[in-house]
C-alpha positions in Angstrom: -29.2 -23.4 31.5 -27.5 -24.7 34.2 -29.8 -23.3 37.1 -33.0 -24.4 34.8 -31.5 -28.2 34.4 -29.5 -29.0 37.6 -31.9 -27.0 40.1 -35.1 -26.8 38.4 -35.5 -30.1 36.5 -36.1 -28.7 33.3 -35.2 -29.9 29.5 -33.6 -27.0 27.9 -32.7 -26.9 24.0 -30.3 -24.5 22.5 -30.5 -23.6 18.8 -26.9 -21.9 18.5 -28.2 -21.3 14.5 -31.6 -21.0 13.9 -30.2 -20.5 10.3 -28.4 -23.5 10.2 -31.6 -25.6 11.0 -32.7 -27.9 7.7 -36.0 -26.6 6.3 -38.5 -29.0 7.5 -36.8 -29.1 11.0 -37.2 -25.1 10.9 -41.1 -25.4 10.1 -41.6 -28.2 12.4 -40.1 -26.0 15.1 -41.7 -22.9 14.2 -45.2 -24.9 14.1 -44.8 -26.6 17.7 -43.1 -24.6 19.6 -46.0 -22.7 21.2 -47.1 -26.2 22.5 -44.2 -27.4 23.5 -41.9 -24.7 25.1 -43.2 -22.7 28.3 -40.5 -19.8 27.4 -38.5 -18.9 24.5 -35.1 -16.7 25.2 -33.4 -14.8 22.5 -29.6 -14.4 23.0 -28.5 -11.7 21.2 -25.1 -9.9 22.8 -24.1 -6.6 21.6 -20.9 -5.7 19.5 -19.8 -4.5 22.6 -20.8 -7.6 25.1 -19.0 -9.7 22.0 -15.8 -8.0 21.9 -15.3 -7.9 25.8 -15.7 -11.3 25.9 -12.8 -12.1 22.8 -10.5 -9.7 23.4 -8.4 -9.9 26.3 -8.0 -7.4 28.8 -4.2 -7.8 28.7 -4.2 -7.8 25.1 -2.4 -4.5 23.4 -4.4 -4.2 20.8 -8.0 -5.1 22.5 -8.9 -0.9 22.6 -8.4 -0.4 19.0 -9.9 -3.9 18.0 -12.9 -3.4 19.9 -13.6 -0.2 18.6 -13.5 -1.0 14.7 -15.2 -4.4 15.8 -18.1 -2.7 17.3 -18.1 -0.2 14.8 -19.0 -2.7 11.8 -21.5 -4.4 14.6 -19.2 -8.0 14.7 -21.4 -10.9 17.1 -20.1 -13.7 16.0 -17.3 -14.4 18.7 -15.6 -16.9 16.3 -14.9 -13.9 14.0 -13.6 -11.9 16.5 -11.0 -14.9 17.6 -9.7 -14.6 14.1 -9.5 -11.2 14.2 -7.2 -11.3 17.4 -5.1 -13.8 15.9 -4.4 -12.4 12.7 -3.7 -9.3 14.0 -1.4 -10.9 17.0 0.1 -13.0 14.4 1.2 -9.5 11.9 1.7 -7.3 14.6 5.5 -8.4 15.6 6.5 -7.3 12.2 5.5 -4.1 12.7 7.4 -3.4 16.0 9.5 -0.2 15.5 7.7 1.2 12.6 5.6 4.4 12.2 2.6 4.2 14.9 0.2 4.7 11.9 0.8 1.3 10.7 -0.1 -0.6 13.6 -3.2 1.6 14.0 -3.9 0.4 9.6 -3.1 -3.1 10.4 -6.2 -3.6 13.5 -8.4 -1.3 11.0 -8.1 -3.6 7.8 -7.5 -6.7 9.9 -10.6 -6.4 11.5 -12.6 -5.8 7.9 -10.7 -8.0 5.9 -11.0 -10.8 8.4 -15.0 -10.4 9.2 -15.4 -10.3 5.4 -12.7 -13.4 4.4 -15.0 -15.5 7.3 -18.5 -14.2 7.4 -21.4 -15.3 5.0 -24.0 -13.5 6.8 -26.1 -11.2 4.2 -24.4 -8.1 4.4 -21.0 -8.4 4.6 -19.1 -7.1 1.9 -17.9 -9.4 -0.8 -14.3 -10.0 -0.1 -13.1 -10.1 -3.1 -14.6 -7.2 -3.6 -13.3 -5.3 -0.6 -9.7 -6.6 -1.6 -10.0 -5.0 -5.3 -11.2 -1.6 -4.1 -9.5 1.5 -5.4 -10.0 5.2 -5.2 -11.4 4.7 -8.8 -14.4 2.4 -7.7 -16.0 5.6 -5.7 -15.9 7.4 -9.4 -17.4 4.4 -11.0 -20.3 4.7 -8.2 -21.1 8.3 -9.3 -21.4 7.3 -13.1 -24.7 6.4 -13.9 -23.6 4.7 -17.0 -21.3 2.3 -14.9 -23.6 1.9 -11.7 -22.7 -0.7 -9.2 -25.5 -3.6 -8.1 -27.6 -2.5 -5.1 -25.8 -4.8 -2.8 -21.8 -3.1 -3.6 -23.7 0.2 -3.7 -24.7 -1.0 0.3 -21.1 -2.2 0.7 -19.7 1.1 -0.5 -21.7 3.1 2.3 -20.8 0.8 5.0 -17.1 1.0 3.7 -17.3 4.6 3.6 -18.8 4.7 7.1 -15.8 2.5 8.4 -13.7 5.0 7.1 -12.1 2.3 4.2 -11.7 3.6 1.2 -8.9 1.8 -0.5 -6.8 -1.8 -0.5 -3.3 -0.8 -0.3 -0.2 -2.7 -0.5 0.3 -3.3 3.2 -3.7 -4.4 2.9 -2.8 -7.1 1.0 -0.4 -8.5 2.9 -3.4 -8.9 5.7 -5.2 -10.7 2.5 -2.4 -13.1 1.7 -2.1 -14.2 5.2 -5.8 -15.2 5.5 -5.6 -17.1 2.4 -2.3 -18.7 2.8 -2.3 -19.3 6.6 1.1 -17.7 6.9 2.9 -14.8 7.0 5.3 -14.5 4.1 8.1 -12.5 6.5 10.7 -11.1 4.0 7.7 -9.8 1.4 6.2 -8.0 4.6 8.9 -6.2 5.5 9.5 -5.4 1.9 6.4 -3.9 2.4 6.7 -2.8 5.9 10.1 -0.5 4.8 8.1 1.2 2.1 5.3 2.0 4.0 7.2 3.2 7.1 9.2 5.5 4.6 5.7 6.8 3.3 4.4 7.5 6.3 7.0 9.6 7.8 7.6 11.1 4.4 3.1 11.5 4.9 3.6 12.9 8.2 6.1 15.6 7.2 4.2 16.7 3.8 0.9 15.9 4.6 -1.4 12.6 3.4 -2.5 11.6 -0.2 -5.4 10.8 1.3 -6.4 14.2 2.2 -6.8 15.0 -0.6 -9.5 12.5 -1.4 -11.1 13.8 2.0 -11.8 16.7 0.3 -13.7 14.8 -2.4 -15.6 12.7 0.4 -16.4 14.6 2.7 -17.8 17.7 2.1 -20.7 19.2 -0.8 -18.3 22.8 -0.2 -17.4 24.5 -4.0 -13.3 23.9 -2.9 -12.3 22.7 -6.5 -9.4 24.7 -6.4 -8.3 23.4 -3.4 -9.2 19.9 -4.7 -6.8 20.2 -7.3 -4.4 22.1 -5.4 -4.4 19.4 -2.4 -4.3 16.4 -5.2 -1.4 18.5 -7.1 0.9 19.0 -4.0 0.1 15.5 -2.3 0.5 13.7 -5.5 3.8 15.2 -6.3 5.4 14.4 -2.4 4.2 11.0 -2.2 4.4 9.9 -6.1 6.8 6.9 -5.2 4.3 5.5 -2.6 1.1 6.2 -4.9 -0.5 2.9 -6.5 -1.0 2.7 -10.6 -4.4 2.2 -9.4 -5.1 5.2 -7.2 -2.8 7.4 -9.4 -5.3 6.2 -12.5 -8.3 7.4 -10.2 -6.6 10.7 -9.6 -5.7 11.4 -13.2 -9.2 10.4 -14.3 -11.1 13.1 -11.5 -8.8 16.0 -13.0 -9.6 15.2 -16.6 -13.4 15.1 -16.0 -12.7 18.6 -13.6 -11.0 19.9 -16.9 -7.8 19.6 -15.6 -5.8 18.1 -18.4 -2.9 20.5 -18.4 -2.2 18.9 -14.8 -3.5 15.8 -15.2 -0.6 15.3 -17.7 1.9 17.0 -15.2 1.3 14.5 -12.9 1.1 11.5 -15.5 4.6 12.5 -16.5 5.9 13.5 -12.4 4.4 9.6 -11.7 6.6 7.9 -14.4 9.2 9.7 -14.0 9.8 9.0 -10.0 8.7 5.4 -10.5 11.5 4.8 -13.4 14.0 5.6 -11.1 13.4 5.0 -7.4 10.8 1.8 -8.0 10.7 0.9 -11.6 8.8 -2.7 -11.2 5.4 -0.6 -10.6 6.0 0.5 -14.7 5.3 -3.5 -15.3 1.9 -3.5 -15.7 2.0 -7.1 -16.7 2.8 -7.9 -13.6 0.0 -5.8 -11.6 -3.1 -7.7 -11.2 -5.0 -4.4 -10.5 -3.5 -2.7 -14.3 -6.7 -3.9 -16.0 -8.9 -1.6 -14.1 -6.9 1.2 -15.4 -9.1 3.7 -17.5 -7.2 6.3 -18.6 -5.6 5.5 -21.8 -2.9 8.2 -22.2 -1.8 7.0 -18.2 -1.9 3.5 -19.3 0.2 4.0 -22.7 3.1 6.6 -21.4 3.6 3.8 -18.8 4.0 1.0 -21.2 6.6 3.5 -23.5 8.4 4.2 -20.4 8.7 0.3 -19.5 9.8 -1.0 -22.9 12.2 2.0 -22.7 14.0 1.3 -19.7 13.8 -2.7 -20.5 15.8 -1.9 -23.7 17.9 0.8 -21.6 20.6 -0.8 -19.1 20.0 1.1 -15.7 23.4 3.2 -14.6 24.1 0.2 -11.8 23.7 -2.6 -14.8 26.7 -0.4 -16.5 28.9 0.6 -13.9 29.0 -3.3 -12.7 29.5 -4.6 -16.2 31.9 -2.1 -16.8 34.4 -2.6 -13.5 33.9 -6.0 -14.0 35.9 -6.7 -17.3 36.9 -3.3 -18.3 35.1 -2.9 -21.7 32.3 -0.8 -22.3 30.4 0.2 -25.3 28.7 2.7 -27.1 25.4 2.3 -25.4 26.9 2.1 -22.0 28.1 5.7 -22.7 24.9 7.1 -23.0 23.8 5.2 -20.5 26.2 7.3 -18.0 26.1 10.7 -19.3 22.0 10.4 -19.4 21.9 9.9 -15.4 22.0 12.6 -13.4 24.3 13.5 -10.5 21.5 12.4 -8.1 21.3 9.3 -10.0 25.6 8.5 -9.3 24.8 9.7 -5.6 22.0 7.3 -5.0 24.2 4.8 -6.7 27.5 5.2 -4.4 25.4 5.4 -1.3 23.2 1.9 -2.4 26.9 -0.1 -2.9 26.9 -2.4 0.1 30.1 -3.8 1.6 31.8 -5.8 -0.7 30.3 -5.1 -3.6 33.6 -3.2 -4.9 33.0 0.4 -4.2 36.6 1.4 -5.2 36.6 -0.2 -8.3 32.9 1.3 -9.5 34.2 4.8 -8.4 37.5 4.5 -10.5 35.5 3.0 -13.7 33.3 6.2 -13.6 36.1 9.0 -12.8 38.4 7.5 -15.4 36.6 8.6 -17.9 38.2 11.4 -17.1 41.7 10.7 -17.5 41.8 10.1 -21.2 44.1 11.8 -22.7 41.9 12.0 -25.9 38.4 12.2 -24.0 35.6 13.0 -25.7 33.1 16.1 -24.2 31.0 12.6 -23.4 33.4 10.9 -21.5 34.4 14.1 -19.5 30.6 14.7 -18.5 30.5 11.3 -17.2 33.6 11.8 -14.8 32.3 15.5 -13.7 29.1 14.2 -13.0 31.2 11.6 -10.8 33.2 13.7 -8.9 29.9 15.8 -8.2 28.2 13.5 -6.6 30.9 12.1 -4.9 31.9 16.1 -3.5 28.1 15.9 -1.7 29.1 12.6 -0.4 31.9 14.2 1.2 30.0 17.3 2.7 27.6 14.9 4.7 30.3 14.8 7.5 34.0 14.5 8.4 34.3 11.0 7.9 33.1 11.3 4.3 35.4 13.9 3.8 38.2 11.6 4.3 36.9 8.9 2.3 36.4 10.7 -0.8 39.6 12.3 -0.4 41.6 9.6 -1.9 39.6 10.0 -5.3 41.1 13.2 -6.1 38.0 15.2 -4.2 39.3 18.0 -1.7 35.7 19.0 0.5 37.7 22.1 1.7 39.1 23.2 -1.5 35.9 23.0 -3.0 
């Protein structure tokens, strides 16, 4: 432009959007242009050309986010701007944490933030990119619930970029493009969880590859469907979404694998109750109505109401050292946790909280000289947990020692 104005003496017009152009300018153009330009050029960069050109060489994460960029054929270099500062703007949070995570957040950054910015015609819905589950690749093999042409093409281009579900640590990328900001203590909430489940996933092996086995391959390996889906499930139940653990229930019933199915329905609830009980609050999950399996669906609901009626074992043993009172209900409470249950407990008390004084409640139940079979359970089950405290190591030993528990002797 410069060379054909400065050197040449040439008028030059740029149409940065021929799109963009009102209707009647667009057909006045297209009608007079053949008499009035001596050359049209046609800009059209490359993924590739685009990406070099908005992602800095020195930038970390320009590799990674050139690749995914290129691979869902990104032009539009605004786009790609956004990209780089979203993920530049996430990415401190995720210093120190399992390599995978950094490697998720470029991947969904890059889709979520092409499809939160782009109205060209064939982008995925965002909205519907940011509701997708396991369960919505079912839905598109039911004839009976088939998906409009256009998802149906967002599903195959999804599938191509290798996304196949909108996770918790996905969302977080979805709150930040809609708020602005990045909400730090929910991330790292987040962040811990997903660390955990990813050097739990590294050790026992992904959920997801069990779904691999689903998508990609036409080979008769039901058994080792189920068997994959059975084993995963089981490791990585804490981690696993109401949604995706819906999905997976639903593809073993219509396999005929009830007897399992239910196995893993109960397995779910169970883990959840304990170690992350807000995920049984279905109420509270945007994502609960899309759950199809009834049976799923109503144990978690019985489980819920349960436990809301049910004080948890912390609520007791802090009420209890607290004033000294306890009553019949708080009993139970006690002798229905488990020893894992009072070991999880001692090890969560943080510094200050009154560790001495919640050990002492719980092992005095002990010392009554007319306690009932009840009350001795609860201070047995103490002690227990409190003896594998004190095998952990030396110093434990020592600690535990002055509640009445000898490592050696043991």
């Amino acid at each position: 432009m410069s060379l054909l104005t400065e050197q040449r003496n040439c008028r030059v017009i740029v149409i940065l959007n021929e799109d963009a152009l009102a209707p009647v300018d667009k057909d006045e153009y297209f009608a007079l242009r053949e008499k009035v330009f001596d050359t049209d050029i046609k800009f059209v960069p490359t993924a590739t050309e685009c990406a070099n050109l908005a992602f800095p060489v020195e930038w970390e994460h320009r590799a990674l986010a050139a690749e995914y960029s290129e691979k869902l054929g990104i032009t539009n270099i605004r786009i790609l701007q956004r990209i780089r500062r979203t993920v530049s703007a996430l990415s401190p949070h995720f210093t120190g944490r399992h390599a995978s995570l950094t490697k998720q957040l470029v991947h969904s950054a890059t889709l979520l933030t092409w499809t939160f910015n782009s109205k060209e015609e064939g982008t995925p819905g965002y909205e519907f990119v940011k509701g997708l589950g396991y369960g919505d690749w079912l839905d598109l093999m039911d004839d009976k619930k088939k998906a409009p042409q256009n998802e149906q093409d967002w599903q195959q281009l999804l599938s191509d970029y290798g996304y196949r579900n909108t996770d918790e640590l996905d969302r977080e990328i979805c709150a930040f493009l809609e708020n602005g900001f990045v909400v730090a203590d929910r991330l790292t909430t987040v962040l811990d969880r997903s660390h955990e489940a990813a050097v739990k996933a590294q050790a026992a092996g992904a959920f997801d590859d069990a779904w691999n086995l689903y998508h990609d391959t036409f080979a008769d390996n039901t058994a080792e469907l189920i068997q994959t889906m059975e084993r995963r499930f089981a490791d990585g139940a804490q981690w696993i979404s109401v949604g995706n653990a819906d999905s997976t229930i639903r593809l073993l019933r219509e396999l005929g694998y009830d007897a399992v199915a239910d196995k893993l329905v109960s397995h779910w609830i169970d883990i959840n109750a304990k170690l992350n009980p807000s995920a049984l609050n279905l109420d509270d999950n945007p994502f609960s109505r899309d759950l199809k399996d009834e049976a799923f669906k109503s144990a978690i609901n019985e489980q819920f109401f349960k436990q809301k009626e049910r004080p948890t074992l912390a609520d007791v043993i802090k009420r209890i050292a607290g004033k000294n009172g306890w009553g019949q209900k708080d009993e139970e409470t006690l002798v229905a946790a488990s020893i894992d249950d009072y070991f999880e407990f001692f090890k969560g008390v943080g510094r200050d909280e009154g560790l001495s004084s919640y050990v002492k409640v719980c092992i005095q139940f002990g010392q009554f000289s007319n306690a009932t079979e009840q009350q001795k359970t609860i201070a047995q089950k103490t002690k227990e947990a409190l003896l594998r405290i004190g095998k952990e190591n030396k110093l434990n030993a020592i600690r535990v020692r002055r509640y009445g528990i000898d490592v050696e002797r043991a």
